[in-house]
Structures are given as structure tokens and as C-alpha cells.
N, C-alpha and C positions, 0 to 999 in steps of 0.2 A: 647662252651656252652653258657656261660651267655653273651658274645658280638652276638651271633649267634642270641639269642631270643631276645634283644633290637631291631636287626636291623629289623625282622621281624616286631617283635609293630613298627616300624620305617615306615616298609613300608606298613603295613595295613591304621597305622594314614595320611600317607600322599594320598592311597586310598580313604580312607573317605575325607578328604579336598579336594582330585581332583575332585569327584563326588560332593562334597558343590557346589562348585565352580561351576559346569556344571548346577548344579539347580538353580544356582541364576543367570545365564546368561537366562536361559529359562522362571524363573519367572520373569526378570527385563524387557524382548522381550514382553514378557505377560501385562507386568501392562503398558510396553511403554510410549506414552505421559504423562497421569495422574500421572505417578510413579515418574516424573522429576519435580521435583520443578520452576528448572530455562526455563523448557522449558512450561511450567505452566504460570509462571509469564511473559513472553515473550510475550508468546499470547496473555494472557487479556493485557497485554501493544498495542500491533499490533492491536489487535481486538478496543479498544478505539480509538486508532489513526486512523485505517479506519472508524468509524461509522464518528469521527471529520471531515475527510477528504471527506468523504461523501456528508454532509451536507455544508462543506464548496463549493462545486465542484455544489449543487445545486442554492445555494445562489449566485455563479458566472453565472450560466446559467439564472439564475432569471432576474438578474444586466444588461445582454448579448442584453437578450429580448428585457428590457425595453431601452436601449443604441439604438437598432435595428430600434426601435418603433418611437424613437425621433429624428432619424437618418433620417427615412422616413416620416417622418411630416415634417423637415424643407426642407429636399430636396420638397418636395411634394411643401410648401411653397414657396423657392426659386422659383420652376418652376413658380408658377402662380403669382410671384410678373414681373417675366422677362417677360413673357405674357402681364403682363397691362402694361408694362413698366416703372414698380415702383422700379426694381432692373436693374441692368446696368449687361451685359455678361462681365465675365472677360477674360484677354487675358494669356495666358497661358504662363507662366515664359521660360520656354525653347524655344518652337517655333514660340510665340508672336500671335496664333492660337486663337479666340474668343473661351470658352467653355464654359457653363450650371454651 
């Protein structure tokens, strides 16, 4: 009798709670990203650090350039000082070879 109808309410209540349960896996697949706080906050962390790393990666190519630029002015220079013969050729430390 009266143990027979607990276990019943027993097992309807734990019906309900297994079907809870099934909805809040469905609606948590559902709300996904947005739903996650830490995966939320992660992002805009990432997302900051890339825009930073961005620009820092720009400001390196920038630097690259002008390194490039000034690179080929004094070569440019060296050549035409050893032309007039205002720069002396140096000899090459390993094989004692004259080079530019």
C-alpha cells in the first residue's frame, strides 16, 4: 500500500528531474557561447590581446621597413664611397678575400 505509492511519487519525481535535466542540457547547447560567463570573459581577454598583438606586429613591420631603407642607403653609400676611393674594401675575416 502506502510504501507502494511513495515509491511511485518516487519514481514520477525522479521522471520529472530526468526530463529537467534533458532541458537544461538542450537549452545550455542553445544559449552556448553567450550562456558561459568564463568562456565570455576569455574571449574579450583574447580578443584585446589580439587587437594588441596586431598592432604591435604592425609597428614591427613598420620599424622592419625603415631598418630596410637605412640598410640600403648606407650600402648604396659604402658602394659609392669604395668607387671614389674614400672607403678602403675590407678583407674577409675567414678567407682574408677583399669584399664590398
Amino acid at each position: 500500500g502506502k510504501v507502494t505509492l511513495l515509491i511511485e511519487k518516487l519514481m514520477k519525481k525522479k521522471k520529472i528531474r530526468d526530463a529537467l535535466r534533458e532541458e537544461l542540457v538542450v537549452l545550455q547547447t542553445k544559449a552556448g557561447f553567450t550562456g558561459n560567463d568564463a568562456l565570455v570573459s576569455d574571449f574579450e581577454k583574447r580578443k584585446m590581446t589580439n587587437v594588441a598583438l596586431t598592432k604591435k606586429l604592425e609597428d614591427l613591420k613598420k620599424k622592419h621597413g625603415r631598418l630596410l631603407a637605412s640598410a640600403r642607403r648606407y650600402k648604396e653609400e659604402a658602394a659609392s664611397l669604395q668607387a671614389t676611393g674614400k672607403l678602403p674594401r675590407r678583407r674577409d675575416a675567414n678567407s682574408g678575400d677583399l669584399k664590398i
